[in-house]
C-alpha positions, 0 to 999 in steps of 0.5 A, a space after each residue: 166082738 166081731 157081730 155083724 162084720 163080714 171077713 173076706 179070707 184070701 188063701 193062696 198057694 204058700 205051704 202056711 196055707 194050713 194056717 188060715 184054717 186056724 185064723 178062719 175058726 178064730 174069727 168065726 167063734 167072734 160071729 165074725 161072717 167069714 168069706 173064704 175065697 181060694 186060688 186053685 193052687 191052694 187047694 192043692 195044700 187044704 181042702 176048701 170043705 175045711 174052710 166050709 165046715 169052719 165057717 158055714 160059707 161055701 168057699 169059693 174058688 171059680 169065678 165062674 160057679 155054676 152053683 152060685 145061683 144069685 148075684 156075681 160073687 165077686 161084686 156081691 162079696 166086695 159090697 158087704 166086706 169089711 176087711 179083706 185079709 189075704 193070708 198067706 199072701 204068695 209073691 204072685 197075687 201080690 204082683 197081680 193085685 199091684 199090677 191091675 191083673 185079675 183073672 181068678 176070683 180073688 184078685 178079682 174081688 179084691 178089686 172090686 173092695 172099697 174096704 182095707 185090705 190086709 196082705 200077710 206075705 208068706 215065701 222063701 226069703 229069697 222071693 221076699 227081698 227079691 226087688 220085684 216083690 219089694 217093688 210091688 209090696 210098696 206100690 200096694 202101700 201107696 195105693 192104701 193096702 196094708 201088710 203084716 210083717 212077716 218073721 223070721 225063722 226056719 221055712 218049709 224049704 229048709 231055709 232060715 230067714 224072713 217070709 213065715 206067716 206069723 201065728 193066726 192069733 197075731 193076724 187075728 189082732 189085726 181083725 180086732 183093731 181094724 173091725 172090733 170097736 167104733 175108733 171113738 178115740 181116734 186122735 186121741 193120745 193115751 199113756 197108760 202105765 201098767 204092772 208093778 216098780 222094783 225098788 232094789 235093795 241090793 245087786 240080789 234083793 228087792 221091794 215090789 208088789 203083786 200087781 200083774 199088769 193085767 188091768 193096765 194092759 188091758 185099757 192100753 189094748 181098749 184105747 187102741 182098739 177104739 183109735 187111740 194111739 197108745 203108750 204103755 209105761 210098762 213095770 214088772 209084768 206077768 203078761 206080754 204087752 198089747 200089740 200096736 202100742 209103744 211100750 217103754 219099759 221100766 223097773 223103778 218108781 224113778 224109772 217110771 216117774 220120769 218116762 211119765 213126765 218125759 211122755 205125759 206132754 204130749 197125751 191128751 189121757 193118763 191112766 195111772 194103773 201102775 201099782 208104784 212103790 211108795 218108798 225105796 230103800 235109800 241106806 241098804 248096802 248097793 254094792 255088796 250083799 249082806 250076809 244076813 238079814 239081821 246085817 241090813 239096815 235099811 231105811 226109806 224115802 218116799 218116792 215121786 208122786 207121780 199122780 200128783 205131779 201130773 194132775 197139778 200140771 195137766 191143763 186140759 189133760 184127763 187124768 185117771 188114777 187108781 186106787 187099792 184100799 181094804 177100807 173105807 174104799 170109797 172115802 179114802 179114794 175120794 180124798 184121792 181124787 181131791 189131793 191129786 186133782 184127778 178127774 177119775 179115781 178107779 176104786 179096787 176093794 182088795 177084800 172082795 173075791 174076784 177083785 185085785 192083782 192076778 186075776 182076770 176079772 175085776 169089780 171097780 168103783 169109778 168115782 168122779 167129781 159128780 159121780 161113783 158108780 159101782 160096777 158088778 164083777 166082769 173081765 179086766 177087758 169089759 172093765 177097761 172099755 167101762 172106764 174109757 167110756 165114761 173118760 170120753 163120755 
């Protein structure tokens, strides 16, 4: 994922430094070329060696290593970087960096960057809100610095409050969003909707489906890894949404009909992933439960075709649907595609292994006016940019 991109890691003197290890060894498994570079107090928490060993780079710390036989460090590290991450960010580089000090290697190199530098803050709550360190942390903003959040919980000082370092796989994202993929869908808007409606019968009982969500989840995280900005209509899920998109989150078809039609306006690409309910139970008892379920008496309504309304009203919108069949999977997707006025049916054949709900792979058909093109079984991740580059191409 990260193949011929270079990371510089900034790792300061806060007690998270621990963490960065466990960053540093993530993005290395991606071939990412990590750069680790120290302050003196934080090798006082780890040892650089960790670093070394999880990267295969020496890890820096003077400025003025006698061991580091080419060119000044500082300014060959700046050149090749394509992001700098500093993380955990203490109170004093953060003040160094927004105040022009640089008088150890990092804030040196940091310096010398052209590319986006990230800041993860990590201290006790009270150096956090102090208003010097605010004061710094919105001059950085201005000047184009990026920072990550940091939460809220019980600190090594014994205080709760906000200033933890968040978890290494949440800052990874962070790497993959900025370095993954080419933004070859910046400016683009994309609504995605994803996982399974719940059409209730009554205050216990309810009509749904297997899907898990995992597919939609997937093309959401696809389209914002390559720019786009995302809004994910979310259903039932089995799996926690994508970071760095909206999520709306509904229960019904009704639910999710309306938040489409109320958010479709103002995209330029649908994915319909969701697996919709196409009835709801209209006379089942909705205020008191049946005792038995010879009792109920349920009958049902067809519920808004949501893919039909927006491709009858998309104008220059692109309009991608799905389809699940156990039969006569490429006809009957291909009438799909006429009858909604899609411009692309996403065909799952339900009988073959490694297709359908709950799994973690896929095997797709993409059918198009011009097009079906049939795709060999791979991960929901790989399938999802295989649609976004035929829905840009």
């Amino acid at each position: 994922m990260l193949t011929g991109k270079t990371v510089i890691m900034g790792v300061t003197g806060s007690i998270a430094a621990y963490k960065a290890a466990t960053l540093a060894h993530m993005l290395k498994k991606q071939n990412c070329d990590v750069n680790v570079i120290m302050t003196k107090n934080a090798t006082e928490i780890i040892a650089p060696l960790t670093f070394e060993r999880l990267t295969g780079n020496k890890c820096i710390i003077d400025t003025f290593d006698k061991n580091i036989q080419y060119e000044v460090k500082h300014i060959s590290l700046a050149k090749k970087a394509d992001m700098v991450i500093i993380a955990p960010a203490t109170a004093n580089i953060i003040g160094k960096i927004a105040n022009g000090i640089a008088d150890d290697m990092l804030s040196t190199t940091v310096m010398a960057c052209r590319c986006p530098v990230y800041i993860s803050p990590a201290m006790n709550t009270s150096m956090y809100e102090n208003p010097i360190v605010q004061s710094n942390i919105e001059k950085l903003k201005s000047f184009g610095y990026k920072f990550i959040e940091p939460t809220e919980g019980l600190l090594a000082c014994g205080d709760i409050g906000k200033g933890k370092m968040p978890e290494p796989e949440d800052i990874a994202e962070y790497v993959y969003k900025e370095l993954a993929f080419n933004k070859d869908m910046s400016g683009k808007k994309v609504i995605v909707t994803s996982g399974a409606t719940m059409e209730a019968i009554d205050p216990v009982r309810y009509i749904t489906n297997h899907s898990t969500g995992k597919m939609g989840c997937a093309i959401a995280r696809a389209a914002m890894q390559r720019g786009a900005e995302v809004t994910l209509i979310a259903g039932h899920m089995d799996i926690a949404p994508p970071p760095f998109v909206k999520v709306i989150d509904v229960k019904s078809s009704e639910d999710m009909y309306n938040a489409v039609i109320s958010e479709y306006k103002n995209s330029n690409i649908i994915v319909m992933a969701a697996a919709v309910a196409d009835y709801t139970p209209v006379t089942a008892a909705k205020n008191k439960i049946k005792k038995s379920d010879s009792d109920m008496d349920i009958s049902l309504k067809r519920t808004n075709d949501i893919l039909k309304y927006i491709g009858e009203n998309k104008e220059d919108r692109y309009i991608c649907g799905f389809s699940m069949e156990t039969e006569n999977l490429i006809e009957n997707s291909a009438k799909k595609l006429k009858s909604k006025n899609a411009d692309m049916i996403v065909a799952n054949n339900l009988n073959v292994k490694g297709a359908g709900f709950g799994t973690d792979t896929n095997v797709i058909t993409i059918i198009t006016e011009n097009d079906t093109i049939e795709l060999p079984i791979m991960s929901k991740d790989e399938a999802a940019h295989r649609i976004l580059d035929i829905i840009i191409s």
